[in-house]
N, C-alpha and C positions, 0 to 999 in steps of 0.2 A: 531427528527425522527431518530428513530435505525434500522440497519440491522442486523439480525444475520445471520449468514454462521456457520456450522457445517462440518468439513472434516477429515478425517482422518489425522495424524499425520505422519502416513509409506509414503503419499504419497508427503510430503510435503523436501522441501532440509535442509538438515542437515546444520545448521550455515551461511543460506542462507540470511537473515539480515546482520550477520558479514563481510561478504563478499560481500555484495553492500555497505556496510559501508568503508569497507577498499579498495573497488576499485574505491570510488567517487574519483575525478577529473582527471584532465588530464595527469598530474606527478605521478599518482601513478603507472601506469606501469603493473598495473594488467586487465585483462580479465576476467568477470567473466558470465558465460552462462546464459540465462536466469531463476531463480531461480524459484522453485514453491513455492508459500506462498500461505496464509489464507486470508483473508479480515477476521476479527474477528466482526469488526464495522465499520460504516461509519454513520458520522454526518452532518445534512445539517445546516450549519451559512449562517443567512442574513448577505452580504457582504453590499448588499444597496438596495434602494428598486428595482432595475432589476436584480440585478445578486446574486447567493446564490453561495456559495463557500463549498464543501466537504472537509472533514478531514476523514481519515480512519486508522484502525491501523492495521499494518500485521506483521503476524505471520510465526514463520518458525518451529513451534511446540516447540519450545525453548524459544529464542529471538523476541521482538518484537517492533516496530517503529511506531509513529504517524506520519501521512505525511498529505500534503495537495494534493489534488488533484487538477490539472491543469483547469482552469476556461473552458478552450476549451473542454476540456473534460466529462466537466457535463452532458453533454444527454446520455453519457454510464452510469451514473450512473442513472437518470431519467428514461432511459429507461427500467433498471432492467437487 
């Protein structure tokens, strides 16, 4: 199952991947605001037969990253 999302690229942060990339962990020392990204796609995987687990990939109109989405969080994406 695919999502597509269409958004403007003026409205999305400049190197905003890069910088949740180089502010992950706790030594890194950096702060970084919450970015605007893309959702480009989002895939549903059976995890097992109760629970399906999301993958999405976002965009920062540049740069982009596959993640998984948090299992707690699957009805935001279920719900649309």
């Amino acid at each position: 199952d695919y999502i597509y999302i269409i958004m403007s690229s003026s409205m999305l942060t400049t190197n905003g991947i890069l910088d949740l990339i180089e502010s992950e962990g706790i030594k890194s020392g950096r702060h970084v605001k919450q970015p605007t990204l893309q959702i480009t796609n989002i895939r549903r995987v059976p995890a097992n037969a109760l629970t399906d687990v999301y993958w999405a990939i976002l965009s920062d109109g540049t740069n982009s990253i596959e993640v998984v989405i948090s299992t707690h969080l699957s009805h935001l994406v279920q719900s649309g």
